[in-house]
C-alpha positions in Angstrom: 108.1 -106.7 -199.0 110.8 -108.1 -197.1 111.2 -106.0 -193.7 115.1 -105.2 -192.1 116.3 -105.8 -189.0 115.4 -102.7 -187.4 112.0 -102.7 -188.8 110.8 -106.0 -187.4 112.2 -105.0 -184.3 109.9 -101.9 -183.9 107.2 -104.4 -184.8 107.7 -106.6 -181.4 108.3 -103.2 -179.6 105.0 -102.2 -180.5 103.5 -105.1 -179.7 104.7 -104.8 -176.3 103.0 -101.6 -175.7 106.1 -99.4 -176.6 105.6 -96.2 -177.7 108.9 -93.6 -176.7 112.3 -94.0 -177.1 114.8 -92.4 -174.9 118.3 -91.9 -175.8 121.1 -90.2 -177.5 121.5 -90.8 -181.5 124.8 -91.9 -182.9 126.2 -93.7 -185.7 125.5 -97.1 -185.0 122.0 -96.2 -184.0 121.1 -94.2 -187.4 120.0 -97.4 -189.2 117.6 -97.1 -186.2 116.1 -94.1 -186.4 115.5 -94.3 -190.3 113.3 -97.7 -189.6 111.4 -95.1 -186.9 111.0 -92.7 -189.5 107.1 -91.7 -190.4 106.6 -94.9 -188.1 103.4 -93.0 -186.1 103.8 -95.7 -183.4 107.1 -94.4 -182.0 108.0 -91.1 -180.7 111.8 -90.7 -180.3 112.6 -88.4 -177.1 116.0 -86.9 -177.6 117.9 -86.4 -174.5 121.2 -84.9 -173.4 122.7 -87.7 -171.4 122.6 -91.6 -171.9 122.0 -92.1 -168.7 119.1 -89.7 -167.9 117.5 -91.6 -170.8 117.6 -95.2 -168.8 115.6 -93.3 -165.8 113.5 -92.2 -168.3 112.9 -95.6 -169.4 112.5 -96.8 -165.9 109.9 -94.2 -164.8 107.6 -95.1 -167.9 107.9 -98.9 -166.5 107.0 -97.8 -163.3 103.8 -96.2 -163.7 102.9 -98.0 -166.2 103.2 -101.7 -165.4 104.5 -101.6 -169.4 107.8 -101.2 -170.6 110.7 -98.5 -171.3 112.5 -97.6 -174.1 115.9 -96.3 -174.0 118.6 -96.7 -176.0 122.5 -96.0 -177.1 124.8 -95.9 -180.0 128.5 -98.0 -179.7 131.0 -97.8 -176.9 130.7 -95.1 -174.7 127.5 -93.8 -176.0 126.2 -97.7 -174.8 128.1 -97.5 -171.4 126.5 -94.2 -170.4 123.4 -96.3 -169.8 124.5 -98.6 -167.3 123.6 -96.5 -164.1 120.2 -95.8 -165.2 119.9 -99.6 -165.8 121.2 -100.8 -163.1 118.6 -98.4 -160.8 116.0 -100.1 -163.3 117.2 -103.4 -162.5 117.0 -102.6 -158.9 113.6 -101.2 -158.7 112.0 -104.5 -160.8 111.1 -102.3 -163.8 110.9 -104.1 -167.2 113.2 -101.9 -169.5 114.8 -102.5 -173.2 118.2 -101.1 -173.8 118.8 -100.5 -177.7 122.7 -100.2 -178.7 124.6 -100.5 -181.6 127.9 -102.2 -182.4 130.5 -101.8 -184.3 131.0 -104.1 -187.8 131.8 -107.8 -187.1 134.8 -107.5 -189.5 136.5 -104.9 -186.7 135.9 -106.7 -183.6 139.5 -107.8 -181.8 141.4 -105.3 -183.5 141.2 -101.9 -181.3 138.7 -100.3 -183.6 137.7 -97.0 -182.8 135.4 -97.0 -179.7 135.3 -100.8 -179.8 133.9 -102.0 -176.6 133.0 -106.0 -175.8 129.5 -104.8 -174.6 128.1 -108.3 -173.7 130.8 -108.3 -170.5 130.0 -104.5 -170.0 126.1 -105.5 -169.7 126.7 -108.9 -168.1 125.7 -108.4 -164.4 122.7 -105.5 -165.3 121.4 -107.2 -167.8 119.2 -110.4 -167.3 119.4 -111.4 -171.0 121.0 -109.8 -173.9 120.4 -110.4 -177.7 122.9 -110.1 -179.6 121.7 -110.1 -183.4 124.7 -111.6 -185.2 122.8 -112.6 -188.3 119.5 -111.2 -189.5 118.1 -114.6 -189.5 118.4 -114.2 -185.7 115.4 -111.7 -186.2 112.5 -112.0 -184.6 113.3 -114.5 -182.2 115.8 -112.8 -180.1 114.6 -109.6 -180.1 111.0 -111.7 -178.9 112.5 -113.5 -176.0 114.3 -110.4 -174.7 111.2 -107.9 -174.9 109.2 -110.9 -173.6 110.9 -111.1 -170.2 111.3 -107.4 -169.8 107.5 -107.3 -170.2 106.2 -110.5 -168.4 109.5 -111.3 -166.0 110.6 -107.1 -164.9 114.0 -107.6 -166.3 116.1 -105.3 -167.6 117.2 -106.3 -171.4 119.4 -105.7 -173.9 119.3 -105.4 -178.0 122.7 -105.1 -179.9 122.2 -103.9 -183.4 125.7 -104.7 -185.4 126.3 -101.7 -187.9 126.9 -104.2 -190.3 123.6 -106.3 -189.2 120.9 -104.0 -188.5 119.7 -102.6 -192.7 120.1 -106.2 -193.1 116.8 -107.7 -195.0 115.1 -110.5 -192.4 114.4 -113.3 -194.4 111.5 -115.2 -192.8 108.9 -114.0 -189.9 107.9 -117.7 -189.5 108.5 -117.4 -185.5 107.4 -113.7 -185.4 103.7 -114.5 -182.7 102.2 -112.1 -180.6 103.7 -111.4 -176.7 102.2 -112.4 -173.5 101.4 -109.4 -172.0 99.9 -110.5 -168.4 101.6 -112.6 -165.8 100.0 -115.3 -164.5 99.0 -115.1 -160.8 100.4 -117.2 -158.7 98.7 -118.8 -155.7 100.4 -120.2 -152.7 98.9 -123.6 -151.6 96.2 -123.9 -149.2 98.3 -126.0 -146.8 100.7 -123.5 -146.5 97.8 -120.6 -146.5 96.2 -122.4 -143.2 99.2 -123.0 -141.6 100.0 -118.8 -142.2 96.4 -118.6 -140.8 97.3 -120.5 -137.7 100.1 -118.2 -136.6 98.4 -115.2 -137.2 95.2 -116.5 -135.1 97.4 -117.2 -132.4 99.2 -113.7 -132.1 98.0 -111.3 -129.3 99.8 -107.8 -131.4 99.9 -108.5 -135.1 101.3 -105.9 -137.0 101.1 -105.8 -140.7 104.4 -104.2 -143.0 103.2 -103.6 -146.8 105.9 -102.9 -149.5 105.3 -101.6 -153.3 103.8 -105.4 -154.3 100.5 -104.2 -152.6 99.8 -101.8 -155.3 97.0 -104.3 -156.5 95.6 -105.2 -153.4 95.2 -102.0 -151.2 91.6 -103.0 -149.8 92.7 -106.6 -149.6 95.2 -105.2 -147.2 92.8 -103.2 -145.6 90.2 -105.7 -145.1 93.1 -107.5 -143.5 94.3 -104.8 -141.1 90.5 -104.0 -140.2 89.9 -107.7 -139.0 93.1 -108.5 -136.8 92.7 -104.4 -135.6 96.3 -104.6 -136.9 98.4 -101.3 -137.4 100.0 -101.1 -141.0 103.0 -99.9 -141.6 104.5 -99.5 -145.0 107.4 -99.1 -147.2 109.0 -95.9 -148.6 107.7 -97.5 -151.8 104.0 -98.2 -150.2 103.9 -94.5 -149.7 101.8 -93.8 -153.4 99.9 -96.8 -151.7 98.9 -96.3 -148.0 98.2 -93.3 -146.5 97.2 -91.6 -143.1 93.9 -91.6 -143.9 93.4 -95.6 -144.3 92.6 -97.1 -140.9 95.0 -98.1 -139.3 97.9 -96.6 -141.1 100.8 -95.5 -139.2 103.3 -94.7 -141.7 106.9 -96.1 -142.3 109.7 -97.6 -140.0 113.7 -97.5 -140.8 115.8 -94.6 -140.4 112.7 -91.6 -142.1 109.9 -93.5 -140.3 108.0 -92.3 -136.9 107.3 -93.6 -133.6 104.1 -95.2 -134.5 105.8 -97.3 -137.9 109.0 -98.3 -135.7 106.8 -99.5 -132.5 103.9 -101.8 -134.4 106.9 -103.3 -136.3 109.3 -103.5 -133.4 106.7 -104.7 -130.3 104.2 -107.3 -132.2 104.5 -110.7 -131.6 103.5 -111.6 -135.4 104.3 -109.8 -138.2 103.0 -110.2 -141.4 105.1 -108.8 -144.4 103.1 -108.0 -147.7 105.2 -107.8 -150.8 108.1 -106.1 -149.3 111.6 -106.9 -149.4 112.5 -104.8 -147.1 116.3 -104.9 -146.4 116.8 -102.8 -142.9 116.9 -106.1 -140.8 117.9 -104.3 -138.0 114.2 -102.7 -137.9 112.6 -105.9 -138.0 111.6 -108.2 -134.5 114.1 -110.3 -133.1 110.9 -112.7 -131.7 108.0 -112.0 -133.4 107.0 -115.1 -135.8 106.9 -114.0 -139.2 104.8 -114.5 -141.8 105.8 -113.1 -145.2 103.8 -112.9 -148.6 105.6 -112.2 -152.1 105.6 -113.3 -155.3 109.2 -113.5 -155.5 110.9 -116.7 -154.1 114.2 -115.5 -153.4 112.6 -112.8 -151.1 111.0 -114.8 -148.2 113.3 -115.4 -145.6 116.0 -113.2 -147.0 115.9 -110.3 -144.4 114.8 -112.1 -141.3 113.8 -115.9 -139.9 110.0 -116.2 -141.2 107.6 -118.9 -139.7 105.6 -119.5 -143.0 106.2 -118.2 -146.1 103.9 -118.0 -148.6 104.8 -117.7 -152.6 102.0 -115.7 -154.3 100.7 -112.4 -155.5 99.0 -110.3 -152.6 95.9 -110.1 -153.5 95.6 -113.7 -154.5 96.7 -114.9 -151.8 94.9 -112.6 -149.1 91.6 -113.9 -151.1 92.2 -117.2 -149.5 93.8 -116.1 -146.3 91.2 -113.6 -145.2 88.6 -115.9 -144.8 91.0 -118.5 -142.3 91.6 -115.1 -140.2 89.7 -114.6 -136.8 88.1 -110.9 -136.2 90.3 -109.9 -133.3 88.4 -107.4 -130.6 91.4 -105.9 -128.7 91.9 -102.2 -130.4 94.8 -101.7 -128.0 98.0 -102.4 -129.9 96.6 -100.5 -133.0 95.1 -97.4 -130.9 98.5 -97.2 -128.9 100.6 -97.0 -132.1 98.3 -94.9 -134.2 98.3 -92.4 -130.8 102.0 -92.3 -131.3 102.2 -91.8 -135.2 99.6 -89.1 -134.9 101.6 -87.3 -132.3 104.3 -87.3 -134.7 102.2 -85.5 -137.6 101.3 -82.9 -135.2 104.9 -82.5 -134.4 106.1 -82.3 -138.4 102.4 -80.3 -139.0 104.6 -78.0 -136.1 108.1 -78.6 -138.4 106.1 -77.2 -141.8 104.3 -74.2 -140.4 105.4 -70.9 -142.4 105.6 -69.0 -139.1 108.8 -70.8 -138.7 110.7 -67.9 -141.1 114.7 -68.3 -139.8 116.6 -68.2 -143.0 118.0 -69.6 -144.6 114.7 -71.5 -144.9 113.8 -74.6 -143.3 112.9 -77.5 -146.3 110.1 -78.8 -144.9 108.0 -75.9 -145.4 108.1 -75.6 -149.1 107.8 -80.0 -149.4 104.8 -79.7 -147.2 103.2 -76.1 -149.3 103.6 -78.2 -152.8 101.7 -81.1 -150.6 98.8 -78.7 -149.8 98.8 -77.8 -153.9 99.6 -80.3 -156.0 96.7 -82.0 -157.8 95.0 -84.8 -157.0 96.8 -87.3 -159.4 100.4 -85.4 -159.5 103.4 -88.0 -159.5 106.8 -87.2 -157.7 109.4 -87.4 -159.0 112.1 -87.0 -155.9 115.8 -87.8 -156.3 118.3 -89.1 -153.0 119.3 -87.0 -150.4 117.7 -85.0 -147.7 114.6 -84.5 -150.2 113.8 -88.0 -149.6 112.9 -87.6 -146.0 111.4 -84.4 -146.9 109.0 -86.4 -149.0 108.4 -88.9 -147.1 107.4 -86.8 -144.0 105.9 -84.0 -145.7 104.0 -85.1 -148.4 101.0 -86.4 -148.6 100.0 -89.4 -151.5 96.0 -89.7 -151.2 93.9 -89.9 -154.4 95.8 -90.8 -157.0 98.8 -89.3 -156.7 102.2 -91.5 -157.5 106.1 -91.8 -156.6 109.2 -92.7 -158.4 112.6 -92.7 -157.7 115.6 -94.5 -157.0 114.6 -96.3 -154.0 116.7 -99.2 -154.1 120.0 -98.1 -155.8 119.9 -94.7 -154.8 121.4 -93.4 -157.5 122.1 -89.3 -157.1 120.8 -87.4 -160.3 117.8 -89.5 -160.5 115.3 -87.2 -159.9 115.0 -84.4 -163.1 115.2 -87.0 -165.6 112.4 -89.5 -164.1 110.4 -86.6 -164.0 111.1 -86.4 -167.8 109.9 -90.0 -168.7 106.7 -89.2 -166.2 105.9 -85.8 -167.7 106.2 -88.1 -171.4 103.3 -90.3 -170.9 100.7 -87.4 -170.2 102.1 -84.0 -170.7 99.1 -82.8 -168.6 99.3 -84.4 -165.6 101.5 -82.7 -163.4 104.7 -83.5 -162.3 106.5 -82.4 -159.5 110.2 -82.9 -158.9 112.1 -83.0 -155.7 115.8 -82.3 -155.8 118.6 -81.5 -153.8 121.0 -79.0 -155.4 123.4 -82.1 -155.5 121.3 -84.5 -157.8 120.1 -81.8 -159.9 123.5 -80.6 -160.7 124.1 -84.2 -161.8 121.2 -84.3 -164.5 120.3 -80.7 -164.8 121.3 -80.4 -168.4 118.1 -82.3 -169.8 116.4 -79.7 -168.1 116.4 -78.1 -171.6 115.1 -81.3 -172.4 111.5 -80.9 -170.8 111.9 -77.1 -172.6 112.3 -79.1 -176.5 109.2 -81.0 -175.8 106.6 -78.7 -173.9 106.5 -80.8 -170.8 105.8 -78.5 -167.6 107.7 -79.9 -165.0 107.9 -78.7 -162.0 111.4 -78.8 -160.1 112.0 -77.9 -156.5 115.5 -77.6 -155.9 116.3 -77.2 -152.2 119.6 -75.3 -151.9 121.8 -75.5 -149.3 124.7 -76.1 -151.4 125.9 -78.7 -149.5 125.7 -82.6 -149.9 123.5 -82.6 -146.7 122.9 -86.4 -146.4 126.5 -87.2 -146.6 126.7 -84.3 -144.2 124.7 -86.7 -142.2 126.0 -89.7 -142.2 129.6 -88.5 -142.0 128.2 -87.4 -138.3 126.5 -89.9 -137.2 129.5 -92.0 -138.2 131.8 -90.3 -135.8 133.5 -88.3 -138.4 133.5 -84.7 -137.8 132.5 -82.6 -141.1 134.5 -82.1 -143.9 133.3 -79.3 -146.0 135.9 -79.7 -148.7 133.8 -82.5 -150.1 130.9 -82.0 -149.0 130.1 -78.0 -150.0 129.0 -76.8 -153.2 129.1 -74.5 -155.2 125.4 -73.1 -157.3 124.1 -70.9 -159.7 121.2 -69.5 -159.5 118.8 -72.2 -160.6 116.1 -69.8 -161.6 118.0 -67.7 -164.0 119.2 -70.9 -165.1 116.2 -72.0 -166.2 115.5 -69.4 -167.9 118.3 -69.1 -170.2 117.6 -72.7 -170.6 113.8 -70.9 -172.3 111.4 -72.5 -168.9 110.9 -70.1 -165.7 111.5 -69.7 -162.3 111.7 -68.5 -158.6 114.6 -68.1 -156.2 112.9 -67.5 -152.8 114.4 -66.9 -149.5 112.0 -65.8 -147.4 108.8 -68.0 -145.9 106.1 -65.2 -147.1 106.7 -66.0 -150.6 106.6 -70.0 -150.3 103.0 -70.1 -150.9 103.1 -67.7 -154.1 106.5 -69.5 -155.5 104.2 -72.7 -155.3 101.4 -71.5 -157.3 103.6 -69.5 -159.6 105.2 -73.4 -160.4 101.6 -75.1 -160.6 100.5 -72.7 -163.0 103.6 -72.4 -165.4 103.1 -73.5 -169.2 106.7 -73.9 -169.5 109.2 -76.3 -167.1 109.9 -74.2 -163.5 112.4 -74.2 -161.1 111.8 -73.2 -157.4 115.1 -72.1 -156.1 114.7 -73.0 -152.6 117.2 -71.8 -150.5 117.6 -73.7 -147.6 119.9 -74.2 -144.4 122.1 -76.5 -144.5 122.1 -77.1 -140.8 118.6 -78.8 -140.5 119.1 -82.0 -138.3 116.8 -85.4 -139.0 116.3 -87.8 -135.9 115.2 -90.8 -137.1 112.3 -92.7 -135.0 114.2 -94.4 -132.2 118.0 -93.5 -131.3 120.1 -96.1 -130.6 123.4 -96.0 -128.5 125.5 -96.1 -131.8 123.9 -93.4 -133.2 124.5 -91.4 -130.0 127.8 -92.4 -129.6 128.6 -91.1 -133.1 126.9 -88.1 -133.4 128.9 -87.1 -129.9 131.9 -88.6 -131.0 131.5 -86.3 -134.6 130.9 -82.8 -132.1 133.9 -84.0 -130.5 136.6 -84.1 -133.3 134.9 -80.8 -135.0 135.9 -79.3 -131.9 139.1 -80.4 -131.6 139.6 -79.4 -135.3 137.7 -76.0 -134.3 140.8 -75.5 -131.3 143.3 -76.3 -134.2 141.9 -73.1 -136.1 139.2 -75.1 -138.9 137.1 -72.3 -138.7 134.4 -74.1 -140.5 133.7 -76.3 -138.0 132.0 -73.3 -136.3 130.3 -72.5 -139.0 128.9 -75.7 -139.4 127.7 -75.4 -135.4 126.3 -71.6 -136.0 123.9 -73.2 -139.0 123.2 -76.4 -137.2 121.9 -74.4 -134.1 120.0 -72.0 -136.1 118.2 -74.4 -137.9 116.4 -75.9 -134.6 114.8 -72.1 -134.0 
């Protein structure tokens, strides 16, 4: 029997590996949802926002290595995706956007919620298939779940109202998907010469970004022969850790001493699958070599001496044997020293003796640390959580990350959670948010309730934006708590009206229990963590901008403090506090 639109198009889903759907029903996507109906291969995974369901779909892609699901009925219900997309499209996740459409017969004439989606989806999208006829069917649909699986792109699928019960009247061109990329291997010209320059360099220093997730000992092996410090990405984190010889952590503005120096002071740097765009953290004249599988990467953050197109792995297969052991343990020990004083110092940062209130955040980042399982992902959203990950957590084992790392997108946090917490409801997830980005997703919360998925959700409460905070400072500007303060409920009785549990805890004894409380919970949890607002981040090396800033920010709040704002001292009572 002849199959419809919809129906053939679960088919290539499901031969891509897709399993959930995220996303909001509507109209437009009913014709949808019936062809899903007693369909055991699909699970649809109704959310409260459009765009929570397009991080969703992002965080499946990213642990997985698969693809995500989301999807969206006509007009606005489509547009509410975009964000979530676009953080998708940022973070190279393959991800299929499902919308509908409106009838053909109503397009150009105003109709209700009409919307001309193909310029809408233009820029996020890297292909879009627009199913016109049924005839269309498989072929489009093919091509555009085909690159969001082989290629990382983010696609999307327009279902017509009028197209998509439609009967498909041939599967002659319906074949099975590629589902592996081919590795690619630089040539071995180009791998010698690489070998050349890093033979000759007295303080090679290695920089490893997210594309190293398949070649960890490769890199290892690599870092182990030169005696070569490694430094890595934000993203490297769920990759690298302190333990690994030789690891010294990250560099840029939430790095340490030890990640800014072996980057900044080598004379040959070799970047591993990292596009890393802080330029002004990279050397000025160091030669660089740089490895990624991506053309338009090399070269496009600094000048690089040899750049070599290929997977990692690959390509450290044929470079590691072209490499010289190098004997001199100097440059390495000397930057591992420095990183290692740095743990000691935020080891100092975390301790629970440290009991001012409000609360400092690193202690209840570094508590969940000490107890999360083995193979717990974080979930963290943008803000001051993300240093607090960075520099308090710990990603041994086989614990993973996700977030909005390149678009920073605020409200990120909760509903990646949501698609992790979907894959394996009992692997436990832990969720880092500041009260800002949760307040921005927080009603899926009664999302992980409807489906039994125990998250776990930190939310540190200062009820300020306390990044913003930040970088209005160190920008010279003097604060302006009219935008930046918030306003909060109390997250833990929130949750459970919402039918989950939580904690509000404002004292450091009860850190440890609040943890454990949240690690055992059946149901979703919320630690309300309240927090100062006055805790101050110095990033690994302060330059005279910086300075000049910061001083220029105390300046003007004390001018405005002379005029009678009041809450400029307020803001210097809770900054000073927070360094006890």
């Amino acid at each position: 029997m002849a199959k419809n639109v919809c129906e053939v198009l679960l088919d290539i889903l499901s031969d891509a590996g897709g399993r959930q759907i995220f996303g909001v029903v509507g109209d437009a996507l009913n014709p949808f949802l019936e062809a899903m109906r007693g369909d055991d291969r699909f699970e649809w995974k109704g959310m409260r926002h459009e765009e929570n369901a397009a991080y969703a779909a992002y965080a499946q892609s990213h642990l997985t290595g698969g693809i995500g699901i989301c999807a969206g009925t006509v007009g606005p219900g489509a547009l509410h995706l975009i964000n979530g997309l676009y953080n998708a499209k940022r973070e190279g996740a393959g991800v299929v956007a499902i919308t509908g459409q409106i009838a053909h017969r109503e397009r150009g004439t105003g109709y209700h919620q009409e919307v001309n989606l193909e310029k809408a989806f233009d820029d996020v999208c890297d292909y879009q298939a627009v199913v016109h006829t049924p005839d269309q069917m498989p072929r489009l649909a093919q091509i555009a779940v085909q690159r969001a699986l082989i290629n990382r792109e983010v696609v999307r699928i327009e279902l017509p109202m009028d197209v998509s019960e439609q009967k498909v009247p041939s599967l002659h061109q319906f074949h099975p998907l590629l589902k592996q990329p081919s590795t690619l291997i630089p040539p071995e010209d180009e791998v010698a010469r690489a070998a050349q320059i890093i033979n000759a360099g007295k303080k090679v220093a290695l920089f490893a970004g997210v594309g190293c997730r398949e070649a960890k000992d490769k890199v290892l092996a690599l870092s182990q022969k030169l005696n070569a410090p490694l430094v890595h990405t934000l993203k490297g984190k769920d990759i690298f850790d302190y333990d690994d010889p030789n690891v010294v952590g990250m560099t840029g503005l939430i790095g340490n001493p030890g990640g800014y120096h072996a980057v900044r002071d080598c004379d040959v740097l070799v970047m591993l699958g990292t596009d890393f765009p802080y330029e002004w953290f990279l050397p000025e004249k160091a030669k660089i070599v740089q490895i990624d599988r991506s053309v338009e990467n090399l070269g496009r953050r600094a000048p690089i001496a040899s750049g070599l197109l290929g997977d990692v792995g690959a390509t450290l297969d044929r470079l590691l044997p072209q490499i010289a052991t190098n004997e001199d343990l100097s440059f390495a020990d000397h930057q591992v020293k420095l990183c290692n004083k740095w743990l000691a110092r935020q080891d100092k940062e975390a301790s629970l003796e440290r009991a001012s209130e409000p609360l400092h955040p690193q202690l209840f980042a570094r508590e969940i640390s000490n107890q999360a399982a083995e193979d717990a992902v974080f979930a963290m959203d943008i803000g001051e959580c993300t240093i607090w990950v960075a520099r308090q957590t710990r990603m041994k084992g086989g614990r993973r990350m996700v977030g909005s790392f390149n678009h920073s997108s605020l409200g990120s946090g909760l509903p990646s959670a949501l698609g992790a917490a979907a894959l394996d409801p009992s692997r436990e997830v832990w969720t880092f948010c500041g009260d800002g980005g949760f307040g921005m997703s927080m009603q899926d919360f009664v999302t992980a309730v409807r489906y039994d998925w125990p998250i776990k959700v930190i939310v540190f409460n200062n009820q300020t934006l306390g990044f913003v905070k930040m970088e209005m400072e160190v920008a010279g500007y003097a604060v302006n708590p009219k935008a930046t303060d918030l306003v909060n409920p109390d997250f833990a009785e929130y949750a459970k009206v919402c039918g989950g549990d939580g904690v509000r805890v404002e004292h450091a004894a009860d850190i440890k229990e609040a943890v454990a409380q949240a690690k055992a919970s059946a149901k979703p949890f919320i630690i309300d963590a309240m927090v100062t607002p006055g805790e101050l981040v110095m990033p690994p090396h302060v330059d005279t901008k910086m300075a000049w800033g910061f001083g220029m920010s105390k300046l003007k709040e004390g001018i405005l403090l002379a005029k009678g704002d009041h809450a400029q001292w307020d803001n210097w009572v809770k900054e000073l506090k927070a360094q006890r």
